[in-house]
C-alpha positions as CSV (number, residue, x, y, z in Angstrom):
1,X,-21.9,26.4,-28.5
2,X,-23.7,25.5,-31.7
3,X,-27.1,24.8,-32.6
4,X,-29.1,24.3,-35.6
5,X,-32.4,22.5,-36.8
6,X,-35.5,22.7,-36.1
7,X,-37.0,26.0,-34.6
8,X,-38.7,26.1,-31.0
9,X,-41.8,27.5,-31.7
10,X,-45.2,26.0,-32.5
11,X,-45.7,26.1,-36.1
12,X,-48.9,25.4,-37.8
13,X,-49.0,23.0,-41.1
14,X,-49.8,24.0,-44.4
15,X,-53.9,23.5,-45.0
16,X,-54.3,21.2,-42.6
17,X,-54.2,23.5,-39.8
18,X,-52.6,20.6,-37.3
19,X,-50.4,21.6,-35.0
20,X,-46.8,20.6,-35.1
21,X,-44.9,19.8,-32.3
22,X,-41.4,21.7,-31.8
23,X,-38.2,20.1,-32.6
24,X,-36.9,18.3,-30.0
25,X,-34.2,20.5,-28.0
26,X,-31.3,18.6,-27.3
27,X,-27.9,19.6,-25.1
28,X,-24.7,17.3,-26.0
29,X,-21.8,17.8,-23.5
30,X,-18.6,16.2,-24.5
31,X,-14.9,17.6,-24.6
32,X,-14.6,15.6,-27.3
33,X,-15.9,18.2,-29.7
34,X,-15.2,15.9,-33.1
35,X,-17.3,13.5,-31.5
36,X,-20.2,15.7,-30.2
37,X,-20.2,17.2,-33.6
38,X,-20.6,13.9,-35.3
39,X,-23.6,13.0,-33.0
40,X,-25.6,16.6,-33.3
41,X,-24.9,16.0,-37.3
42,X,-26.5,12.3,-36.5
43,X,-29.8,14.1,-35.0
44,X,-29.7,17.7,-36.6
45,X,-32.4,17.2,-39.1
46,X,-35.1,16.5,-36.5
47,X,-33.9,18.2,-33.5
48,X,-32.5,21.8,-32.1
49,X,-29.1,21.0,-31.1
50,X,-26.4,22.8,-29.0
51,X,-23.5,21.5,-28.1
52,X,-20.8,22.6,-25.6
53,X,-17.6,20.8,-23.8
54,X,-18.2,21.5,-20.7
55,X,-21.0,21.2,-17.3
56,X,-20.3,24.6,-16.6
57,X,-21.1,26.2,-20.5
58,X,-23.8,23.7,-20.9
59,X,-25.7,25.4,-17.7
60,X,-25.0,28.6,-19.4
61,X,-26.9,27.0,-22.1
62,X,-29.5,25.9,-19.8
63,X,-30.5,29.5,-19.1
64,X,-31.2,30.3,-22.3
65,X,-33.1,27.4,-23.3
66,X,-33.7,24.6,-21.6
67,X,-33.8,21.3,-23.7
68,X,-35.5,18.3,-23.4
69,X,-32.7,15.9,-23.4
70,X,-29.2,16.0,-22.1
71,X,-26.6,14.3,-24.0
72,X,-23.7,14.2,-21.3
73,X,-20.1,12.2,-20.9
74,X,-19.1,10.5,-18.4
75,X,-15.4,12.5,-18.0
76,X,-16.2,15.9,-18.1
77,X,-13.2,18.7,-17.3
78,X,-14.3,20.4,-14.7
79,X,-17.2,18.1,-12.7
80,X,-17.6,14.4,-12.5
81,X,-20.6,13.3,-14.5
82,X,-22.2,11.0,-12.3
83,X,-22.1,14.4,-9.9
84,X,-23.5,16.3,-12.7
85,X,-26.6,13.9,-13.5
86,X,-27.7,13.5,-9.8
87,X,-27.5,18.0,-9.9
88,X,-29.9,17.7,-13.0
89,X,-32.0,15.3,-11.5
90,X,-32.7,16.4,-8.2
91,X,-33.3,20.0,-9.3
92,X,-37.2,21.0,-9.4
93,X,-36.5,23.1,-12.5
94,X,-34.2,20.5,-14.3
95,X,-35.4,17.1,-12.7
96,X,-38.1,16.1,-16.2
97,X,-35.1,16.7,-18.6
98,X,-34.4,12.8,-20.1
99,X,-30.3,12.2,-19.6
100,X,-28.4,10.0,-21.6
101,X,-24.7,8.8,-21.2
102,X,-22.6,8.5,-24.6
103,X,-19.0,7.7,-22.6
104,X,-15.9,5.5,-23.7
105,X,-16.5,4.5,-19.5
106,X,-18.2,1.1,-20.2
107,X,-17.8,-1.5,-16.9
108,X,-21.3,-2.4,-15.3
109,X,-20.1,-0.3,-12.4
110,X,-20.7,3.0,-14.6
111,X,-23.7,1.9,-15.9
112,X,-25.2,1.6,-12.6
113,X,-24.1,4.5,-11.0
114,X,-25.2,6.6,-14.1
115,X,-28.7,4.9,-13.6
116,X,-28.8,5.1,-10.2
117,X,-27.7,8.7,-10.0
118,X,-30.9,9.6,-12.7
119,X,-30.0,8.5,-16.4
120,X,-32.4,7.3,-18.9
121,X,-30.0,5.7,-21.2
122,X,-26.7,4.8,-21.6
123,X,-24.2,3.9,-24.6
124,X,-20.5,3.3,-25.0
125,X,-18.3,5.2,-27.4
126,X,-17.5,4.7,-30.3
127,X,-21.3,5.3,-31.0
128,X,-23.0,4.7,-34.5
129,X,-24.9,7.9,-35.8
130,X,-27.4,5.7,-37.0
131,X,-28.0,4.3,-33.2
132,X,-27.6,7.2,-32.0
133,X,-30.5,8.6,-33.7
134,X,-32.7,5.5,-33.1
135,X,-31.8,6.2,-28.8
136,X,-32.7,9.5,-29.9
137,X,-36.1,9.0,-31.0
138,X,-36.6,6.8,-28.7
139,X,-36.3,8.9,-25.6
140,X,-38.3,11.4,-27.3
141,X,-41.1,8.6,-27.6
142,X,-40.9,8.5,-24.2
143,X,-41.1,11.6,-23.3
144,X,-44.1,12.4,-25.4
145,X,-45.7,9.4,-23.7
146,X,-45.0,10.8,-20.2
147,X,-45.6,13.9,-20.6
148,X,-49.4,15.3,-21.1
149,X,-49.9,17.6,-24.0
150,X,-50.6,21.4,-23.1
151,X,-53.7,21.2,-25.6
152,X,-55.2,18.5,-23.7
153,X,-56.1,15.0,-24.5
């Protein structure tokens, strides 16, 4: 597993005294390491990133931090994915984390299921870092917007 940017603590700004929010922590799970690697580069700067090949390491990851948003293929070695996205979704602990599908699996057919089963996006490989990112900051949008801040309104 690898990880970098960002830190996951609160951090206060300079003079201003504002609060900062922490970096988005994001979980990529591919087998396709090359290809997760390229997509945590794509997101690195603005979000803590770890990045494992399997369901089974990425919940090992989930116990020591749980992220905000689960980057997850479709073919995974050791569970189905549409199996593992209905698990994260309809666990109390795990069922607010936003899930996104980057798979080379691209008939309507997956795109439903994945949706149906509790994904909030959903691309086909090859992916473009530059999308990537954009999905990325979108989904983070949406979270914020969901999601009351602890400090109040």
């Amino acid at each position: 597993m690898s990880a970098g940017g960002g830190d996951y603590t609160a951090r206060m700004t300079g003079r201003s005294n504002q609060y900062q929010r922490p970096a988005l922590a994001v979980l990529i799970i591919d087998p396709d390491t090359e290809n997760a690697e390229r997509l945590a580069k794509a997101i690195n700067a603005r979000c803590a990133v770890a990045v494992t090949p399997n369901a089974q390491a990425a919940l090992a990851a989930m116990r020591i931090r749980m992220p905000d948003l689960i980057v997850t293929e479709l073919d995974l070695p050791d569970v189905g994915g549409i199996d593992f996205i209905k698990t994260i979704h309809n666990t109390p602990a795990t069922r607010n984390i936003l899930l996104m599908v980057v798979t080379r699996r691209a008939t309507i057919r997956d795109k439903i299921a994945a949706f149906q089963a509790g994904a909030d996006d959903f691309l086909v490989k090859p992916v473009e870092a530059q999308l990537f990112e954009i999905h990325v900051q979108l989904l983070s949008r949406f979270r914020q917007t969901i999601q009351p801040s602890p400090f109040g309104p």
